[in-house]
Each structure stands twice: as structure tokens, then as C-alpha cells.
MARRONU-638590 format. One record per atom (N, C-alpha, C): x, y, z; residue in one letter; residue number from 1; atom name. Coordinates in steps of 0.001 Angstrom, whole numbers. Layout:
REM residues N
R    east   north      up keke vodren pafi
R       X       Y       Z    a    NUM   CA
...
//
This chain:
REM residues 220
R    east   north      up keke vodren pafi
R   28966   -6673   47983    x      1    N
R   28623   -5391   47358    x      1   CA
R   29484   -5162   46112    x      1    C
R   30379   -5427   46207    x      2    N
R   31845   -4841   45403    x      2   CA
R   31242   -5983   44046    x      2    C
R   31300   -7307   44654    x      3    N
R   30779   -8483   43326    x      3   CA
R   29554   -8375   42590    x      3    C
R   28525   -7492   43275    x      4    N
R   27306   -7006   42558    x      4   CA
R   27241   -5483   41711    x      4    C
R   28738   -4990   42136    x      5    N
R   28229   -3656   41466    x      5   CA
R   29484   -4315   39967    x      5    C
R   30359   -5656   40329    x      6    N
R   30965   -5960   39174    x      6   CA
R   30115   -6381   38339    x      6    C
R   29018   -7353   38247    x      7    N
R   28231   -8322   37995    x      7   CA
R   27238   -6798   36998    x      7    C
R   27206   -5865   37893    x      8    N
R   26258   -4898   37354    x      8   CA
R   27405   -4681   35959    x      8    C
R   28613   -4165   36255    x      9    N
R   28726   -3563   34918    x      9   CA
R   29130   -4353   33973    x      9    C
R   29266   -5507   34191    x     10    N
R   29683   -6886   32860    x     10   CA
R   28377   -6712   32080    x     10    C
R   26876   -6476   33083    x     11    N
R   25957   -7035   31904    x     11   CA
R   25766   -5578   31379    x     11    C
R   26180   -4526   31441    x     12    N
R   25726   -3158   30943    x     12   CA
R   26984   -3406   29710    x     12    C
R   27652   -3797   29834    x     13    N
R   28766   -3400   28865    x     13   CA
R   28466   -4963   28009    x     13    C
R   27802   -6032   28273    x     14    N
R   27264   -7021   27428    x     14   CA
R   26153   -6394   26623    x     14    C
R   25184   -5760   27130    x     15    N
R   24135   -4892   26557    x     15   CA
R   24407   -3892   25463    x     15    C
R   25412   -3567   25975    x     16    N
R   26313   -2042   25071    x     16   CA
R   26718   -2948   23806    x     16    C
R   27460   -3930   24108    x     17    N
R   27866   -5082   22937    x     17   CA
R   27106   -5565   21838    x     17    C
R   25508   -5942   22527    x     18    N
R   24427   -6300   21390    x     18   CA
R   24381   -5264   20648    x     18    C
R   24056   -3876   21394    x     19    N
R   23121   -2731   20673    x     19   CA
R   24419   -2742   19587    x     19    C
R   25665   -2159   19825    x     20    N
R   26544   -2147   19224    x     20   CA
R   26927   -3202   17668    x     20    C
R   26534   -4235   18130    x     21    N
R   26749   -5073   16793    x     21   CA
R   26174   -5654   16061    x     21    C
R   24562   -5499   16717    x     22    N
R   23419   -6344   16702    x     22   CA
R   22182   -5321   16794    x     22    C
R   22345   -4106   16578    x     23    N
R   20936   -3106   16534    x     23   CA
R   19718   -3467   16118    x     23    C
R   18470   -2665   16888    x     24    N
R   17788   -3442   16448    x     24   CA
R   17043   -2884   14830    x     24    C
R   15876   -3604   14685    x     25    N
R   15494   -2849   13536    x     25   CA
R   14958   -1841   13135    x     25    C
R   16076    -855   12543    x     26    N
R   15389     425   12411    x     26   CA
R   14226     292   11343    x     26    C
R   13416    1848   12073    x     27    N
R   12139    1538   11472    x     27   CA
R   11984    1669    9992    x     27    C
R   12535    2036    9028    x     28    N
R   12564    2295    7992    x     28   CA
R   13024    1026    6888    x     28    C
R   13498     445    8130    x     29    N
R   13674   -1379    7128    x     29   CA
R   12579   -2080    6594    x     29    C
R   12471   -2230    5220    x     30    N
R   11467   -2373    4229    x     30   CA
R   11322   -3613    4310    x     30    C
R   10165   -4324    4702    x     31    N
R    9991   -5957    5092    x     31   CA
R    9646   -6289    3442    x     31    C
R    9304   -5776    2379    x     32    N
R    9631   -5958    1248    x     32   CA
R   10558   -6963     889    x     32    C
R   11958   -6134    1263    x     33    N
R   13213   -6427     648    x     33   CA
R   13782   -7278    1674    x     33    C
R   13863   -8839    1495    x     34    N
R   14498   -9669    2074    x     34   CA
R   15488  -10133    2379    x     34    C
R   16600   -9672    2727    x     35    N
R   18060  -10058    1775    x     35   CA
R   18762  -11651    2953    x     35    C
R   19319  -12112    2219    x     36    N
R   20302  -13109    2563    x     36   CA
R   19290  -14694    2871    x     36    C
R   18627  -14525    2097    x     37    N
R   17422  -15412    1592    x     37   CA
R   18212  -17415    1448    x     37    C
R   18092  -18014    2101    x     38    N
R   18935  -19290    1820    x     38   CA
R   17891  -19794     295    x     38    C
R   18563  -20679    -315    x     39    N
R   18387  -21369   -1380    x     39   CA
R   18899  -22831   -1761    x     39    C
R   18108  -23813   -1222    x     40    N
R   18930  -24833   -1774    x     40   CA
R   17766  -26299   -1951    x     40    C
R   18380  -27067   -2558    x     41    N
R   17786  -27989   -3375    x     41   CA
R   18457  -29227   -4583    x     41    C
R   17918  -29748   -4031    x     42    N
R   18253  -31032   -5449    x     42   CA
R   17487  -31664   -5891    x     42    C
R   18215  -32328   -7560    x     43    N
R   17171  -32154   -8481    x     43   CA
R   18118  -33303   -9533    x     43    C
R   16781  -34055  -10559    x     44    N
R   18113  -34839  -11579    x     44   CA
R   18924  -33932  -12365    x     44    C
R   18543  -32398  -12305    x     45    N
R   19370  -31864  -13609    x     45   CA
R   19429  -30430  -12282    x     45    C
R   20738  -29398  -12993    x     46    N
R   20910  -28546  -12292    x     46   CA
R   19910  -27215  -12601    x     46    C
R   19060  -27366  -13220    x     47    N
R   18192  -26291  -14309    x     47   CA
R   16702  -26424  -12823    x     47    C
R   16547  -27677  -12909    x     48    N
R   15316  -27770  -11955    x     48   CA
R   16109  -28015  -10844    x     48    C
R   17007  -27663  -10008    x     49    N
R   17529  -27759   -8949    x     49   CA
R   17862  -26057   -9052    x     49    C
R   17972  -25193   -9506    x     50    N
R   17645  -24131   -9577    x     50   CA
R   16284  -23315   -9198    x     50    C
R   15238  -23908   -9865    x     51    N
R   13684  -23848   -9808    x     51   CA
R   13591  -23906   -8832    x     51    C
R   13439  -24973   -8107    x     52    N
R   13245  -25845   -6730    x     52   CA
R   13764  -24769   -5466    x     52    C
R   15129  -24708   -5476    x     53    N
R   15828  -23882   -4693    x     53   CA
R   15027  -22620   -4688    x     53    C
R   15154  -21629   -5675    x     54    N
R   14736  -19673   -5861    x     54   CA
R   13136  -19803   -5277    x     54    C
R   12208  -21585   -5634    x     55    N
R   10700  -20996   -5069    x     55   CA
R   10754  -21592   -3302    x     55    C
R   11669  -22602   -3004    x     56    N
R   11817  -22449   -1939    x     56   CA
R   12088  -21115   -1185    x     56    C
R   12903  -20253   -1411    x     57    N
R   13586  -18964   -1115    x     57   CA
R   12436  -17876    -881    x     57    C
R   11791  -18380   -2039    x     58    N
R   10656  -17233   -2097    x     58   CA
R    9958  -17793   -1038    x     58    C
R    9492  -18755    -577    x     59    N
R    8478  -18893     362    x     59   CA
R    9246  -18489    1600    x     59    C
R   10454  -19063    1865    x     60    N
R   11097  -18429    3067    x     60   CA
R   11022  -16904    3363    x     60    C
R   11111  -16244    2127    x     61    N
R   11313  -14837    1866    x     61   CA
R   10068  -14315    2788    x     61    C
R    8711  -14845    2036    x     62    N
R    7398  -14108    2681    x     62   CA
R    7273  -14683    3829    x     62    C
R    7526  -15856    4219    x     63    N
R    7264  -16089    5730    x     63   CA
R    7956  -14949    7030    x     63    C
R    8973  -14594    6339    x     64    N
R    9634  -13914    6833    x     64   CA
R    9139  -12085    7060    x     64    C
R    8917  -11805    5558    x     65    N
R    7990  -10389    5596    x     65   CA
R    6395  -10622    6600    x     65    C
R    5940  -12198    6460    x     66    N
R    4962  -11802    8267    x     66   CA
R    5072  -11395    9140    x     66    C
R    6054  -12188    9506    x     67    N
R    6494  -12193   10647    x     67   CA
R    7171  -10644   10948    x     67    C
R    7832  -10117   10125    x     68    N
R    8349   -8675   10274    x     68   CA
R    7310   -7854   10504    x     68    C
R    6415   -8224    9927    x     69    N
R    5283   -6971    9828    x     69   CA
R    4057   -7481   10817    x     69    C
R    4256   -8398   11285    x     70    N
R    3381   -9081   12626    x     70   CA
R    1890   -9724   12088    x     70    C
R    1697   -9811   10627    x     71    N
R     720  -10441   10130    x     71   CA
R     605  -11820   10373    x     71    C
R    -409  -12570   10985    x     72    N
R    -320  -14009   11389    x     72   CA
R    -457  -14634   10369    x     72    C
R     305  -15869   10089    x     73    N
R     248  -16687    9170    x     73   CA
R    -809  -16990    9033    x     73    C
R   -1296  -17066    7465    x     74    N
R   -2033  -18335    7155    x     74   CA
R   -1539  -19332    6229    x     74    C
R   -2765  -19428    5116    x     75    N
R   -2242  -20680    4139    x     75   CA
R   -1039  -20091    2990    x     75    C
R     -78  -20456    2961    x     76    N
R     756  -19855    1858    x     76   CA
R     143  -20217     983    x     76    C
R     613  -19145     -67    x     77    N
R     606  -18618   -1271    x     77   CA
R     944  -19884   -2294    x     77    C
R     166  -20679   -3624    x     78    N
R     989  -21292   -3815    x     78   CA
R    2130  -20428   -4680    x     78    C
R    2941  -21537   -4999    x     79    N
R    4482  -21139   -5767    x     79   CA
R    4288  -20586   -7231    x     79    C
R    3024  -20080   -7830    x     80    N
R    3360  -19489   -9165    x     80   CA
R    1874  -17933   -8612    x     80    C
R    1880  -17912   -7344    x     81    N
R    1056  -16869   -6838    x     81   CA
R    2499  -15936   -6353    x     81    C
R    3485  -16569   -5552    x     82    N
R    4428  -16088   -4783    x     82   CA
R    5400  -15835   -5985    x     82    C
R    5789  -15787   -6779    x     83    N
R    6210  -16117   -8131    x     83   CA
R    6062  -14695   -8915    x     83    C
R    4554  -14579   -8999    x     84    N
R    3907  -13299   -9488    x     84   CA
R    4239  -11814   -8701    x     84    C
R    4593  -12111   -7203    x     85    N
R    4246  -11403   -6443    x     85   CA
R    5908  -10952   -6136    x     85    C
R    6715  -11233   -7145    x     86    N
R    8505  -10966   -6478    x     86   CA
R    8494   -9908   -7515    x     86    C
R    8645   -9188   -7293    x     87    N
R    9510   -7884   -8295    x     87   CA
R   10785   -8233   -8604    x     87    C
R   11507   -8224   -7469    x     88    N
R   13100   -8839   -8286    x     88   CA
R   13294   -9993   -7278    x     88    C
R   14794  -10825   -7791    x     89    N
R   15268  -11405   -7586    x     89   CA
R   16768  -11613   -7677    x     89    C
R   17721  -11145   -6483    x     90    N
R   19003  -10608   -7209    x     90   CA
R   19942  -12186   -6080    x     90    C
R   20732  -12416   -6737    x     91    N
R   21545  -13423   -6515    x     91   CA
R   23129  -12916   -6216    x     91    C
R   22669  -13361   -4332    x     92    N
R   24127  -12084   -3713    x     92   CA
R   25343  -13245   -3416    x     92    C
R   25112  -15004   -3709    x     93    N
R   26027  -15859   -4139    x     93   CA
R   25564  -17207   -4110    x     93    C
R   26359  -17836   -4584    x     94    N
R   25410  -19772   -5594    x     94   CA
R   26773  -20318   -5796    x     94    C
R   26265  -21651   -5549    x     95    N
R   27040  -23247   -6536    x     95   CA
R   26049  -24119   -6841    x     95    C
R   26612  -24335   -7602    x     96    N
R   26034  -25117   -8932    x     96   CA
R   26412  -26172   -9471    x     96    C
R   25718  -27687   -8842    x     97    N
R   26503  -28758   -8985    x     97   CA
R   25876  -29559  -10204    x     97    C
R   26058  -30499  -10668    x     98    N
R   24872  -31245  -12574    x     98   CA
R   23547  -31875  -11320    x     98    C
R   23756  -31314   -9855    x     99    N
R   22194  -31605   -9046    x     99   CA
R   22057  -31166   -8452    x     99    C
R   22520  -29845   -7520    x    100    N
R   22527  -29229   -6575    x    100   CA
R   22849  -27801   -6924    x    100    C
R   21697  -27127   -6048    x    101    N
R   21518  -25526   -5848    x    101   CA
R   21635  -25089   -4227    x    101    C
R   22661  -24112   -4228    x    102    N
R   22961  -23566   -3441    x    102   CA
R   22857  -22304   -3138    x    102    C
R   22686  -21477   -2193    x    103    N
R   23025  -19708   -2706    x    103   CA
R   21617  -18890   -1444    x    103    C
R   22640  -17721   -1637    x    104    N
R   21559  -16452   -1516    x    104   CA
R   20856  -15677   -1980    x    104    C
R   19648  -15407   -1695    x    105    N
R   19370  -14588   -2103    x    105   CA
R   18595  -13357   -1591    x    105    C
R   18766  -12029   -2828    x    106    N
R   17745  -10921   -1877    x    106   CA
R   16342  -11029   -2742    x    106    C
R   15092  -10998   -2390    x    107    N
R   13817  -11760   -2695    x    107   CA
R   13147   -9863   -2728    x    107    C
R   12579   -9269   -3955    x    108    N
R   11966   -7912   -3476    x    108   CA
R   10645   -8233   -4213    x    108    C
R    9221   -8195   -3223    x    109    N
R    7971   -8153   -2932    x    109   CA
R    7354   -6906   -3848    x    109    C
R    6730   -7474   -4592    x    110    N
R    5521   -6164   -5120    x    110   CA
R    4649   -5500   -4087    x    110    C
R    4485   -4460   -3419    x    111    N
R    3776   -3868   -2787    x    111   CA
R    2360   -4224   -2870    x    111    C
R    1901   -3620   -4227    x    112    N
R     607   -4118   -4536    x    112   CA
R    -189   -5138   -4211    x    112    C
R     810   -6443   -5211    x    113    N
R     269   -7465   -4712    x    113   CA
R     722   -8402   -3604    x    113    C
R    1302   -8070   -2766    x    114    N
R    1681   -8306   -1258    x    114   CA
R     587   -8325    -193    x    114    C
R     223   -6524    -475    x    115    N
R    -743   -6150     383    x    115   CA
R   -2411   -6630      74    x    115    C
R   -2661   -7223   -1573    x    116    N
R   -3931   -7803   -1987    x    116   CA
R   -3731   -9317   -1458    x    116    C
R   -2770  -10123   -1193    x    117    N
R   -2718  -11367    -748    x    117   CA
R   -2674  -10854     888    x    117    C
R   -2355  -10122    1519    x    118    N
R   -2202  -10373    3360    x    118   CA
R   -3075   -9221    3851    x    118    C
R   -3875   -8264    2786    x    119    N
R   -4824   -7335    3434    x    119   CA
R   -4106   -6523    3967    x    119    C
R   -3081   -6319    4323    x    120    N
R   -1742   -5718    4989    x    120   CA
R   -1490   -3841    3274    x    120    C
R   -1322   -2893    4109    x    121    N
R   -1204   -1796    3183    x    121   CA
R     341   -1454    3475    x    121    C
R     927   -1352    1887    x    122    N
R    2117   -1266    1939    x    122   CA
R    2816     136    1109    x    122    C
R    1713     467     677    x    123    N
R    2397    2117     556    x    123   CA
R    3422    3386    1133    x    123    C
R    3943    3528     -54    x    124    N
R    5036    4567     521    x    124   CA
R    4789    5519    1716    x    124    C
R    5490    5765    2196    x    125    N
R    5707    6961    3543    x    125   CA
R    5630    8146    2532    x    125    C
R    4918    9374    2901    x    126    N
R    5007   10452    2900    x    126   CA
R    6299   11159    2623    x    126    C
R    7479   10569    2933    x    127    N
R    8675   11083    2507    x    127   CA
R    9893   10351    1530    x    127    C
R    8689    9586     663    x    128    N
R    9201    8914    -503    x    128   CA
R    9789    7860     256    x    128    C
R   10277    7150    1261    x    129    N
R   10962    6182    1559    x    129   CA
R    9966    5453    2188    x    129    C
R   10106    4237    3270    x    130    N
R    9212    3381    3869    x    130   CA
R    9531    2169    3036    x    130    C
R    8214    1950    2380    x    131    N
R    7669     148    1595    x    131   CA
R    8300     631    -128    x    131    C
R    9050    1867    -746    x    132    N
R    9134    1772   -1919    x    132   CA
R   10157     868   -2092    x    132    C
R    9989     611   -3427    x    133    N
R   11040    -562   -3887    x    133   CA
R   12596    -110   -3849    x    133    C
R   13664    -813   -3492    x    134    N
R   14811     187   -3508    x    134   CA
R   16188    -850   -3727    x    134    C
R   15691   -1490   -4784    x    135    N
R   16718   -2674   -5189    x    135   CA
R   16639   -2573   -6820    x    135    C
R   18274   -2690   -7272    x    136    N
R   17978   -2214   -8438    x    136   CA
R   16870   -3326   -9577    x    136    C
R   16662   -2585  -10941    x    137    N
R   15692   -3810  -11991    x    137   CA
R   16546   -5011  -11539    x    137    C
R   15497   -5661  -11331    x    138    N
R   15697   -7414  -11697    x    138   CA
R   15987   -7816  -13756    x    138    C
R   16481   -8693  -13848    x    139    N
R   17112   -8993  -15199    x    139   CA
R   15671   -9099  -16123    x    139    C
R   16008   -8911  -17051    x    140    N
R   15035   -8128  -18182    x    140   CA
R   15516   -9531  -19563    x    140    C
R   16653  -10162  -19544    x    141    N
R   17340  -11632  -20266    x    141   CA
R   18511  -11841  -19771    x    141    C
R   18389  -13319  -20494    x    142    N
R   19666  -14014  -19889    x    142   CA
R   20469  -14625  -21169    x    142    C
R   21663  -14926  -21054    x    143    N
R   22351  -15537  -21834    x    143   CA
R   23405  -16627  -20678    x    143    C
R   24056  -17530  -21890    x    144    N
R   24883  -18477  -20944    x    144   CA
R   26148  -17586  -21904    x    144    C
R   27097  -18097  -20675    x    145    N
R   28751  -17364  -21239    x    145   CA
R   29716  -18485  -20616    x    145    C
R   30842  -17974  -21152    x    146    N
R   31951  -18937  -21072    x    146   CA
R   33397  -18346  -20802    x    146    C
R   34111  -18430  -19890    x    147    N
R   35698  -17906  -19697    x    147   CA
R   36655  -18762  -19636    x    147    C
R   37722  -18378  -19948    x    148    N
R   39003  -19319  -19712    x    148   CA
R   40010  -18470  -18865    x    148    C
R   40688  -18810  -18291    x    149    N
R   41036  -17856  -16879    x    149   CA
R   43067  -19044  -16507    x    149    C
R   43605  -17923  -16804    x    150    N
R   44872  -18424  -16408    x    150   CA
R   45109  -19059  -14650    x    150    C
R   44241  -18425  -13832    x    151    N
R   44615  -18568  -12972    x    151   CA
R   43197  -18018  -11805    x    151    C
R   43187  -18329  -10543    x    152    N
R   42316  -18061   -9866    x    152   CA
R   41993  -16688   -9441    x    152    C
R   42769  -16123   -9095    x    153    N
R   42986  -14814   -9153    x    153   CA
R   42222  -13419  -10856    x    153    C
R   43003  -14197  -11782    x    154    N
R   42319  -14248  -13016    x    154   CA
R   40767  -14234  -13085    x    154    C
R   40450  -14953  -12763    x    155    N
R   38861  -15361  -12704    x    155   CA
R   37900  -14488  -11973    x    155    C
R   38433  -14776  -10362    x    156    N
R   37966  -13710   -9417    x    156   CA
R   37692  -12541   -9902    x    156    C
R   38801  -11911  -10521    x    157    N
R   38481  -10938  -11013    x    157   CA
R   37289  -10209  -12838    x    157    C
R   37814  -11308  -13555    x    158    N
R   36446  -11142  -14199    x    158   CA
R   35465  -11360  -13596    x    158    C
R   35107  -12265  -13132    x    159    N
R   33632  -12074  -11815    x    159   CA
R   33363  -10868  -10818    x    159    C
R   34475  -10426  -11012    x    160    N
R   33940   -9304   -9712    x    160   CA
R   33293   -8246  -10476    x    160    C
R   34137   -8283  -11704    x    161    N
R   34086   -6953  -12650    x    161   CA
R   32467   -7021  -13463    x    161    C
R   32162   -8480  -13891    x    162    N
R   30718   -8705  -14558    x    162   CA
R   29524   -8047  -13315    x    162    C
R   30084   -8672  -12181    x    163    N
R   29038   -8342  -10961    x    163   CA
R   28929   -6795  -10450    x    163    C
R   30070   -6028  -10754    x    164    N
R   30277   -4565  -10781    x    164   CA
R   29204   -4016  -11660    x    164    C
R   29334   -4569  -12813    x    165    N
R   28476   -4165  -14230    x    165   CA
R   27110   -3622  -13772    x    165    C
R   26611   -2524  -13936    x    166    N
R   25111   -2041  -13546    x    166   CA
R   23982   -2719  -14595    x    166    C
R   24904   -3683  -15952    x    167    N
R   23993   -4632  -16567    x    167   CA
R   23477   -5800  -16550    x    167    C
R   24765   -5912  -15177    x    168    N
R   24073   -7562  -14780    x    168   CA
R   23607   -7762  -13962    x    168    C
R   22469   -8116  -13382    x    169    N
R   21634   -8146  -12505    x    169   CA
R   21757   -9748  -11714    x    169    C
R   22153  -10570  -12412    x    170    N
R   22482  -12374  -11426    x    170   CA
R   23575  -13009  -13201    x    170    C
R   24324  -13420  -11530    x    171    N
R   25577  -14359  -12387    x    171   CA
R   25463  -15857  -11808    x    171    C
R   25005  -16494  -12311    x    172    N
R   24461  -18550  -11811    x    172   CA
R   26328  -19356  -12318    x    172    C
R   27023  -19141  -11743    x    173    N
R   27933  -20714  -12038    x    173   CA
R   27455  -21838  -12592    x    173    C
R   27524  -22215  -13763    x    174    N
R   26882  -23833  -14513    x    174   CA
R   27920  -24751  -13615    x    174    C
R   29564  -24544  -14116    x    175    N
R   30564  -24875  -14117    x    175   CA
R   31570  -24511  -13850    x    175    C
R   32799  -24484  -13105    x    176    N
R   34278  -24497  -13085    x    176   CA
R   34940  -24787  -12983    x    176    C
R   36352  -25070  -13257    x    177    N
R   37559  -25702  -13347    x    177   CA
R   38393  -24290  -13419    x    177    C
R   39570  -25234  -13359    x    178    N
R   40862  -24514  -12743    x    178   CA
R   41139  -23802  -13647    x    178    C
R   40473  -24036  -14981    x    179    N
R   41262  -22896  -16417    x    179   CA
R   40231  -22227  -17084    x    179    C
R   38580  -23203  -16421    x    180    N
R   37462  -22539  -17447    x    180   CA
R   36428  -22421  -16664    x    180    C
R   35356  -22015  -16760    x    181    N
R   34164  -21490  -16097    x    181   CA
R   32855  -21265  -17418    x    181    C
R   31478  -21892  -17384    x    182    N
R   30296  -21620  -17355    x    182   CA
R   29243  -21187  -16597    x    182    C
R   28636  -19656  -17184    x    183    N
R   27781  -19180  -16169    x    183   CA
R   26309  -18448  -17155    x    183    C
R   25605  -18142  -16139    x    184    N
R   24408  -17774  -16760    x    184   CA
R   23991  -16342  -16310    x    184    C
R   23999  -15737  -17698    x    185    N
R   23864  -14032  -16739    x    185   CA
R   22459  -13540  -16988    x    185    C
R   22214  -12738  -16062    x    186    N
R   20610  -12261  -15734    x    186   CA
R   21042  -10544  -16353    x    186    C
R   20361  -10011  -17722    x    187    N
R   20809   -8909  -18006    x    187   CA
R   19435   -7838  -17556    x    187    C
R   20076   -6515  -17060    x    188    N
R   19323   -5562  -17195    x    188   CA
R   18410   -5070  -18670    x    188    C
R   19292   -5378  -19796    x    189    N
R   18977   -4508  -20791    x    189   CA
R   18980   -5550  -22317    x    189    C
R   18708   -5362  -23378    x    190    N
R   18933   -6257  -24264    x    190   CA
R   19973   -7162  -24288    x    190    C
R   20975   -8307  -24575    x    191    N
R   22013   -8326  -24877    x    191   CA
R   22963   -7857  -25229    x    191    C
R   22761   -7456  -26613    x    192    N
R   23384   -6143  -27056    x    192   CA
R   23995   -5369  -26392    x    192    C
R   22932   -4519  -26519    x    193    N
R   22857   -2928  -25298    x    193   CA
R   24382   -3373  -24186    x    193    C
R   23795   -4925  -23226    x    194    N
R   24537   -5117  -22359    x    194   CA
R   25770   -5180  -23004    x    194    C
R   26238   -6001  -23884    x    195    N
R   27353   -6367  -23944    x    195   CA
R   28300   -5091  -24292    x    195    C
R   27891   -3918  -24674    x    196    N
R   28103   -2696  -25072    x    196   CA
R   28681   -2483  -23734    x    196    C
R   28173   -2242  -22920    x    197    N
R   28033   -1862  -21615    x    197   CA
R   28993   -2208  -20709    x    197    C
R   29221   -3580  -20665    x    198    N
R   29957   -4538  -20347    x    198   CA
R   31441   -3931  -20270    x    198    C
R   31859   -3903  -21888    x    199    N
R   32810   -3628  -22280    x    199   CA
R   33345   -2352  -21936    x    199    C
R   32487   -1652  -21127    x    200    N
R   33347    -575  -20222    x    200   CA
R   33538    -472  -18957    x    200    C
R   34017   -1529  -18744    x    201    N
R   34213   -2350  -17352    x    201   CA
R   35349   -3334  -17307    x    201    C
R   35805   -3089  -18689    x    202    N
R   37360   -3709  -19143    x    202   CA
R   37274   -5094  -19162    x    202    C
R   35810   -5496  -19907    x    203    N
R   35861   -7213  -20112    x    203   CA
R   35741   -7142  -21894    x    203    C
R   35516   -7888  -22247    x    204    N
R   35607   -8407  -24165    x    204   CA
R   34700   -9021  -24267    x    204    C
R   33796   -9115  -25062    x    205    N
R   32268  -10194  -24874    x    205   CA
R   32213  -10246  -26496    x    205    C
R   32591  -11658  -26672    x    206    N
R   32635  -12258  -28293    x    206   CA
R   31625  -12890  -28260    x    206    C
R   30677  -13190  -29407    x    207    N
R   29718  -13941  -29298    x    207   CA
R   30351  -14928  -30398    x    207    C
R   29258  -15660  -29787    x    208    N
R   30165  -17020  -29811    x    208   CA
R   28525  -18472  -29688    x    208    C
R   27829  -18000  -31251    x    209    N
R   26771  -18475  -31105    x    209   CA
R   25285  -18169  -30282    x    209    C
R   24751  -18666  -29998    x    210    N
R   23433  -17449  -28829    x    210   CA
R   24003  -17349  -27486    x    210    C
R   25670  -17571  -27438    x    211    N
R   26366  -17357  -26168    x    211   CA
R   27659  -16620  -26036    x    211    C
R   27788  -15902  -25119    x    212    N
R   28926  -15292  -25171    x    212   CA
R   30428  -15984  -24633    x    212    C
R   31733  -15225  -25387    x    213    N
R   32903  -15625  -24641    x    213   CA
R   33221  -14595  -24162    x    213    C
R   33237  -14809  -22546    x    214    N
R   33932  -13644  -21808    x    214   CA
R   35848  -13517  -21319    x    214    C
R   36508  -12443  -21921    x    215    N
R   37090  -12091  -21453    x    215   CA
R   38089  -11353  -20566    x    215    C
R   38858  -11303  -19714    x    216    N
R   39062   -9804  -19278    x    216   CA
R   40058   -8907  -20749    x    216    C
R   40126   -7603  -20199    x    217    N
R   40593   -6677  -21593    x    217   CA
R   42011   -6667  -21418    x    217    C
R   42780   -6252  -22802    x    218    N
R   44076   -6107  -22802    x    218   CA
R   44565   -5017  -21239    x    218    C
R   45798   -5922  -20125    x    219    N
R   45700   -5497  -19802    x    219   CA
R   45249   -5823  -18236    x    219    C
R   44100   -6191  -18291    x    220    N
R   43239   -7125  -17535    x    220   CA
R   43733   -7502  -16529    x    220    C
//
């Protein structure tokens, strides 16, 4: 008796443990918005090992919004249908080898044409929330940039600060080393505009040909 009423409360307090750390999905979770999306791939150059990787992602992405939303598979989408059909694409982390793509990502679904490919209706709830989009613009241009960084710490921190930026929407690693770094930024807003922008976030953005040199600011 005594070993069954123990046995009873191990699995109530195992139960208590899932709900606790592991809830399930509340209803208001937008099968839209995919996040933590794997990405990876290789390729002879790191440009199409990029490609390769983000339309893999995307297909993972929608297999995934079926299954959330209990629509039975059929024939996927090809890759410049699924392509059409992403509103954004935000890059929550990547490496970047001269052949290999790595990374996460969050994958956000056009409503519209979501629901014209799976017959599935994805319109807002009545109280503005539900299926609306709720991830910020996806990048609008890109530029490649360049840092030189005393130290690791150094670096970290201009990266944290570009990724802070409400103008940058994806930061791609080309390259790094222990003193320098190449990356590719996904901007919200013109260049310009951005680099304006930027610079109140305590970085320095020299151009430096159709590319920028990033620094942190006096200070820094």
C-alpha cells in the first residue's frame, strides 16, 4: 500500500515536471511563425551552401505548420512556390564555412498564400491576434561588412550590438579569425538610412567601397 501510494506521487510530481517545463501549446501559437528552424547544407561555394540550407529550412518550416494545424500532407510545394510564400526570414544563429551552412532559423508564412496552397483559412482572430504576422520586417538589402576586433570579447560585443539594431534584420558570418571577421547584413531600411541608425547603437560604419567597415565607438 505504502509503495503504491509512493509510486502514485513520483508520477504526479513527474507530470507536474512536464507541464512545468514543457507546456503544452497554447492556443494562440501562430503555426505561421516557425522558430528554431535547422539549416544546413553543402555546397562548392559558401553562397550556394547558403541557398541550399534557408530552402531546405523552408520546407522543414511548412512541414511542420501541417502538422501543427493537422492538415495532411500532400505533394510539397516546389522550392521557388515555398520561397514566394515566406514573408520573413530572420536568422536567430549560423556558421559559415568556403562549403558549409549551418544555423537557425525563424521561417514566417504569408497567410494568404499559405491558406491558397493547403485550402486551410488563416485569418486573424477577432481580437487582432491568432494567424497575424508578429515578427518584425524581414530585410528590405544587404551589404557585406568587415571588423577588426582586438579581442573576443571585443567582437562579441559588436555583434551583439549590430543584432540589437532594429535595422538589422540577419547577420550571415562569411569569415573569422581571431582579429577580423566578414559578414553579410540583411537591412531593414536603405543602407544609408541604416547606417544612420546603426550609429546610435555606439558602432562607426565607414564605407569602404559597396561595403562597410564596422566598428565599435569611441569608448566601445
Amino acid at each position: 500500500m505504502f509503495r503504491a501510494a509512493r509510486t502514485i506521487r513520483h508520477l504526479l510530481a513527474a507530470a507536474f515536471l512536464t507541464l512545468l517545463f514543457c507546456p503544452p501549446l497554447a492556443a494562440q501559437d501562430n503555426p505561421l511563425v516557425q522558430r528554431g528552424v535547422p539549416a544546413e547544407a553543402t555546397a562548392e561555394n559558401a553562397v550556394l551552401a547558403r541557398d541550399r540550407a534557408h530552402a531546405s529550412a523552408r520546407r522543414i518550416a511548412f512541414q511542420r505548420l501541417l502538422e501543427q494545424v493537422g492538415t495532411p500532407a500532400g505533394s510539397m510545394p516546389s522550392d521557388s512556390q515555398l520561397e514566394s510564400m515566406v514573408a520573413a526570414l530572420i536568422v536567430e544563429e549560423e556558421r559559415t564555412t568556403p562549403t558549409r551552412y549551418s544555423g537557425r532559423l525563424t521561417v514566417q508564412f504569408n497567410p494568404g498564400l499559405v491558406a491558397s496552397a493547403t485550402g486551410r483559412s488563416f485569418a486573424p482572430t477577432a481580437g487582432g491576434g491568432g494567424m497575424a504576422l508578429n515578427i518584425p520586417m524581414a530585410a528590405q538589402s544587404f551589404v557585406e561588412a568587415s571588423s577588426q576586433h582586438g579581442s573576443l570579447s571585443e567582437w562579441l560585443e559588436l555583434r551583439r550590438r549590430l543584432r540589437a539594431s532594429g535595422s538589422v534584420a540577419s547577420m550571415e558570418i562569411i569569415s573569422l579569425s581571431m582579429d577580423a571577421a566578414r559578414f553579410r547584413l540583411g537591412l531593414r531600411q536603405p543602407a544609408p538610412e541604416a547606417a544612420t541608425a546603426i550609429s546610435g547603437v555606439g558602432l562607426v560604419i565607414t564605407q569602404q567601397g559597396a561595403g562597410w567597415q564596422v566598428a565599435l565607438g569611441a569608448g566601445g
